[in-house]
N, C-alpha and C positions, 0 to 999 in steps of 0.2 A: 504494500500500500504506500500511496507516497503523501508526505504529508510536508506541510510548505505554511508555517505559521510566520518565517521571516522572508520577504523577499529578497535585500538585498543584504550581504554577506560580506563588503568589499574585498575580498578573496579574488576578485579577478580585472582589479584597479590596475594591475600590473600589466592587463593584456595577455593572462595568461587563464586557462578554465580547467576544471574540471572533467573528466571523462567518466562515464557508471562506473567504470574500474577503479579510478581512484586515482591514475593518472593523468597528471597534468598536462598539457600541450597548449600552445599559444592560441590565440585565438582566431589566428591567421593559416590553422593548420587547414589542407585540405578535406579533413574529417569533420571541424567544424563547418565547412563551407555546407559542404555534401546534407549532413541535416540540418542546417539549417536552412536550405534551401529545400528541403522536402516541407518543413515546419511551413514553412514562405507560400509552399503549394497548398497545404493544408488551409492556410488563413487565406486564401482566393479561393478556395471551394466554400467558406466559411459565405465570403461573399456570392457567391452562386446561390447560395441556399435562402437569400432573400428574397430571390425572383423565381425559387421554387414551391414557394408555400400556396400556389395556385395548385387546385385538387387534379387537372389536369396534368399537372408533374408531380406530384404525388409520390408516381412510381420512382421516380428517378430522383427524388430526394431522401426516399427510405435508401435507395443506394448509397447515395454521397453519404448521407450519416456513417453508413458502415467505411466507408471510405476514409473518412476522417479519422473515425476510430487505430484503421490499420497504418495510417500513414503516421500515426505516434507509438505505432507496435515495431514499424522501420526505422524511426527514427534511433525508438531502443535498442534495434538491433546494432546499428552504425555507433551510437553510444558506446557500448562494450564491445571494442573489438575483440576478437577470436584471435586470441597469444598463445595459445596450445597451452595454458596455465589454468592449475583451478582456479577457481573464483570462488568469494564468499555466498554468491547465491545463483541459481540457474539462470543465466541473460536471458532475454524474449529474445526470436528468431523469427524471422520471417516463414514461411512454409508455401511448397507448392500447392497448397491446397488455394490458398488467398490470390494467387494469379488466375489461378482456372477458373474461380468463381468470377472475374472480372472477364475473364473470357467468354465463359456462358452468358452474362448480362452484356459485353460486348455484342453477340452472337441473339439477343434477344431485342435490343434497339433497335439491331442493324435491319433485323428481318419485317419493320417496317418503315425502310429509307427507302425509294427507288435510287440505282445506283449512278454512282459520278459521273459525268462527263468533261465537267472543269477541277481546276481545283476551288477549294472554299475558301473567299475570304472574310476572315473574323467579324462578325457582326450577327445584324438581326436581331432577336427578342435579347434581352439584359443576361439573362443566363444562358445563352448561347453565348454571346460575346462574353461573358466572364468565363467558360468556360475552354472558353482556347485561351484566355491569357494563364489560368489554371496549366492547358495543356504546354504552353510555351515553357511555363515556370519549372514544372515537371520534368522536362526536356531538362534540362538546365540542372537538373537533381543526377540527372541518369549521369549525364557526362562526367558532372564531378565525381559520381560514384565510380563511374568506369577509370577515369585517371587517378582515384585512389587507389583503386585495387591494380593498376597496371604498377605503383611505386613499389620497390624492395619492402617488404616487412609488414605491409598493410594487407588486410583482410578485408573485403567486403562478402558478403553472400550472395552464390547465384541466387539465390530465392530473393533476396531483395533489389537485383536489378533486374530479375527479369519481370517482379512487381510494377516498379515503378516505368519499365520501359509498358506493359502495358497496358498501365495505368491512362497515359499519354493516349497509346489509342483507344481506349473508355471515352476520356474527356474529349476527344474530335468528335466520335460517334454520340455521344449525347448532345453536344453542341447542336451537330445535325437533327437529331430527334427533335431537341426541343423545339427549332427551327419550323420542322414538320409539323409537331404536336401543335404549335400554336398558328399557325395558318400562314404563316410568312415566307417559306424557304428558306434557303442557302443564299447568300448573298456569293455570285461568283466572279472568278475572275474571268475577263476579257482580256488574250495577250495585247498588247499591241494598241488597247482601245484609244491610249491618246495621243497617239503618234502620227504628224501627220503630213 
């Protein structure tokens, strides 16, 4: 259970933080970045879910809830890195299970979108458009994850990048949905249109 009666600690006045392990790293480390750019993703789904409390997305905001949920279950994972060492208490992990499930619900949007012929650009109803800035942020989680785990010494989890990678395609695909759901479409791209 975590429990947070002080907020602030000055413990990390220095520019340096805490890791679930106990160790320290700057706050400039890549590991920092990595979640707290998930965290980053989290609070722009936060803001999606103000433009889903219409009963019409309904569906797909019992989703992001869960979503939210898990995206602080990665976060703990990337917290405690995996040092081949025991640890005072079992770290959260991410699990293949938490991908597939985003895949089935992938897999359930999609199967009422007619499909692409352009690409999409961001916009349309409020929770569409937040939720490609969601899916950008996302983007932008995956990398750091990936150039942390590509460094000497560093651990990340397949299970938490192949989460977050596709997570990213959740968030396009519901972008779309909602788009659909609410009568408006896709806002698409034109190559070329103001070239002249």
């Amino acid at each position: 259970m975590v429990v947070l009666n002080k907020i602030y600690t000055r413990t990390g006045d220095g520019g340096d933080t805490a890791l679930g392990s106990g160790e320290r790293v700057s706050k400039a480390h890549l590991r920092i970045s990595a979640y707290g750019t998930v965290d980053e993703t989290n609070a722009v789904i936060g803001i999606v879910r103000l433009h889903t409390v219409d009963t019409a997305l309904a569906e797909l905001d019992a989703m992001l809830v869960r979503i939210q949920n898990e995206l602080f279950d990665l976060g703990a994972d990337l917290c405690v890195p995996d040092r081949g060492e025991p640890l005072a208490c079992e770290p959260l992990r991410m699990t293949a299970a938490q991908a597939a499930r985003l895949e089935s619900e992938i897999d359930t949007l999609n199967a009422e979108l007619q499909p692409l012929r352009s690409f999409v650009l961001p916009g349309g109803h409020p929770a569409a458009a937040h939720l490609h800035l969601a899916r950008t942020v996302a983007r932008r989680a995956e990398r750091q994850m990936v150039a942390l785990k590509a460094q000497g010494g560093e651990h990340v989890s397949d299970a938490g990048i192949t989460y977050i990678n596709r997570l990213s395609d959740f968030l396009f695909v519901a972008s779309r949905w909602v788009n659909a759901r609410t009568g408006g479409g896709d806002p698409l791209w034109v190559p070329g249109k103001t070239r002249s």
